[in-house]
N, C-alpha and C positions, 0 to 999 in steps of 0.2 A: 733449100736449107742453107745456114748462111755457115761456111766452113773457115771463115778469118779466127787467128786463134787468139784467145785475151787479151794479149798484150798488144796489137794492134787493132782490135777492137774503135768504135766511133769513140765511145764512151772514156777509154785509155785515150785515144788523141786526141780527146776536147779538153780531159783534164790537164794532156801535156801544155795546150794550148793557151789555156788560161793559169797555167801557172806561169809559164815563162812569159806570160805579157805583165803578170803581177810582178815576177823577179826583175824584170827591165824598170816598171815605173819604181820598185822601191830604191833600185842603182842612181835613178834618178831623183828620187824627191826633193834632197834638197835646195833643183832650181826651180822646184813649184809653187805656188801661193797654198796657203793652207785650206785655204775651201776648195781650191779644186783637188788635196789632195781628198780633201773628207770624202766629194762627189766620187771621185774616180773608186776610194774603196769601199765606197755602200755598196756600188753599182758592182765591182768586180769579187766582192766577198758574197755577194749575195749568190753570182756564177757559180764560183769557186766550190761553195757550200755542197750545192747541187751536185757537180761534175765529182766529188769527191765521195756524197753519196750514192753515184752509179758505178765507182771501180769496183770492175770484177775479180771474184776473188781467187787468188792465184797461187798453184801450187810451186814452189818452189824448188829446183831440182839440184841447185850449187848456191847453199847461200851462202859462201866463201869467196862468190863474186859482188856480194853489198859491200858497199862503199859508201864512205861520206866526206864529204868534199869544204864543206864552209867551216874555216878556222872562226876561233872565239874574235879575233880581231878583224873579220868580216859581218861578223856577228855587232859585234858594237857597235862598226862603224855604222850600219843600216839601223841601228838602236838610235843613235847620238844625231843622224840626219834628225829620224821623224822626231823624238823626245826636243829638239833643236826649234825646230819646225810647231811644235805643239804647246808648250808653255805651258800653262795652268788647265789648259784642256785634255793632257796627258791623262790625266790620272781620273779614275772613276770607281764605283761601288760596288762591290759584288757580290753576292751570295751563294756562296755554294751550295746547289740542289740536291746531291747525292749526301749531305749529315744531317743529321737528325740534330734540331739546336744548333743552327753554323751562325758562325759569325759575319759581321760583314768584313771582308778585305778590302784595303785597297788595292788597287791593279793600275798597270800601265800600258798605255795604247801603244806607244814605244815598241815597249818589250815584247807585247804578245805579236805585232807588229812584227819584229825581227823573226822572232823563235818561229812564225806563220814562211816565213823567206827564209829560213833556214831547210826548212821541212820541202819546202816547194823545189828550192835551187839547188838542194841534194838530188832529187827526183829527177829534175830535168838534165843535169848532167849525167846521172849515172845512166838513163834512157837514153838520152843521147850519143854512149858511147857506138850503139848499134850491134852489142853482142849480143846473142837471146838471152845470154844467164845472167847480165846486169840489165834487159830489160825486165825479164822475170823478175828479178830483185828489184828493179825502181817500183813495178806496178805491184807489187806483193807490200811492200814499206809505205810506201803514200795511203796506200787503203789501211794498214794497223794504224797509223799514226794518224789519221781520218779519225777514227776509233778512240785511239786513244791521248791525243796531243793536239792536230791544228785544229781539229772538227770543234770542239770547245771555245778553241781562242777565236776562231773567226768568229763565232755565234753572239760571243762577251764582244768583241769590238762592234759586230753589227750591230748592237743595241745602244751601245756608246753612241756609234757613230751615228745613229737614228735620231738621240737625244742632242746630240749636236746640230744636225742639219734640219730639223722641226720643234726643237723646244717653246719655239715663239708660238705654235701654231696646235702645243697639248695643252689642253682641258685640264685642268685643276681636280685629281682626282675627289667624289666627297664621300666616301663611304664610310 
């Protein structure tokens, strides 16, 4: 029987894992070319997706030890790289699934972009501190916010980012 407890769990360290390799390329983006940024996050949100839907879910025993770490001006600036970086390819169509009669939005690859690294690099620092009660709280947060915030936004960029990197290569719907 396997007695590792949640929070160091495979499934908690592969999400650690591919989050902080996402929070490294978004610090870097802006010395990237733009298609390798598209490749890099088809490839690494499609991970991410995954690992986010295997966090175990975790009872919390001090949540007075959550923390959040990425100020609004860390926020923008990882917005202003990619939105910098993207151009007229930022922005895309959306439909919200859960209204009955929704409208189309528009959205930005940017923004959903940041607020995806925001969620991620709060995670990996507060994990990182190495206390049980901020790891209980990074792996108990990442899993609500899976739920209810980056699980979303990755899903919407993945389909962007799809339509980007194959648009030459879809069939002309005719229904």
């Amino acid at each position: 029987m396997n007695n590792v407890e949640p929070i160091y769990s495979q499934a908690v360290l592969d999400m650690f894992t591919v989050a902080n390799e996402y929070c490294m390329f978004a610090e870097k983006a802006a010395g990237y070319e733009k298609s390798d940024i598209y490749q890099y996050l088809f490839k690494v949100f499609s991970l991410l997706y995954l690992k986010g839907a295997l966090i175990p879910e975790i009872d919390v025993m001090h949540p007075e030890a959550n923390e959040r770490f990425i100020t609004e001006e860390q926020w923008q600036d990882i917005f202003n790289d990619f939105r910098n970086k993207f151009g007229e390819d930022d922005f895309f169509h959306f439909c919200d699934p859960k209204v009955s009669n929704p409208d189309i939005e528009l959205k930005s690859l940017a923004e959903n972009l940041a607020d995806i690294y925001q969620d991620m690099k709060d995670f990996v620092l507060l994990y990182s501190k190495g206390l049980q009660a901020a790891r209980e709280n990074a792996v108990h947060e990442i899993g609500r916010l899976f739920k209810s915030h980056w699980g979303q936004r990755v899903l919407m960029c993945l389909l962007h980012l799809h339509f980007l990197l194959f648009q030459e290569n879809m069939e002309e719907e005719t229904y």
